[in-house]
N, C-alpha and C positions, 0 to 999 in steps of 0.2 A: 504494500500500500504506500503509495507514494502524494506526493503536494506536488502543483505545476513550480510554485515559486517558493524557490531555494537561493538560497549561496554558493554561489560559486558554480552549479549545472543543476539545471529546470530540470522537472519530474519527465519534459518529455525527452531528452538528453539522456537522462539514466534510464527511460524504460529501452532507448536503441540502442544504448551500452549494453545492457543486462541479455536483452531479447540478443544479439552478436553474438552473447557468451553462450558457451556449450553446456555448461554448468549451470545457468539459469534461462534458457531458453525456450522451457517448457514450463516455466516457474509462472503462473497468474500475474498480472500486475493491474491492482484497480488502482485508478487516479481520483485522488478526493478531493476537489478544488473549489474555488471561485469564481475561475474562469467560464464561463457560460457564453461566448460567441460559439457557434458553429464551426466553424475556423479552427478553435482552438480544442472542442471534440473530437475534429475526424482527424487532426493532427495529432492528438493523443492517441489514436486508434489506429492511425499509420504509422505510428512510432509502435505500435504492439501492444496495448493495455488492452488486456480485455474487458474492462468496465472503464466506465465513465461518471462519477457521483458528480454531482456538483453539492457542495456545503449546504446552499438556500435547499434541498430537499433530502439532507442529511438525515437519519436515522440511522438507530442499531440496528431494528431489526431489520430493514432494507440493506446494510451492509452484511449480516449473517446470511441474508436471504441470497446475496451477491457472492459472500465465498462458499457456501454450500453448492449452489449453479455450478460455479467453477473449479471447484475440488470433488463435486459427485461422489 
């Protein structure tokens, strides 16, 4: 689970680092953010996240409901 905006390399930076490695390339990666353009969804999802939360519709149970999906 990562944030877009970080120090030093944004969430969508680390999720095309991570998704490159062979060791985490199969690993889920939801993005939990504030960003809400369009833009910056399908750009998170072209970097390799398989989820997209945005914060304004944040809940637990919506995030459990999002790694259970993804870990099956």
């Amino acid at each position: 689970i990562t944030d877009v905006l970080m120090p030093r390399m944004d969430g969508f930076e680390l999720t095309l680092r991570l998704k490159k490695d062979k060791l985490y390339k199969d690993v889920p990666i939801i993005i939990v953010t504030t960003r809400q353009s369009d833009a910056d969804k399908r750009r998170g999802l072209e970097a390799g996240a398989e989820a997209y939360i945005l914060k304004s519709e944040f809940t637990s149970e919506g995030l459990l409901e999002t790694i259970e999906r993804l870990i099956g």
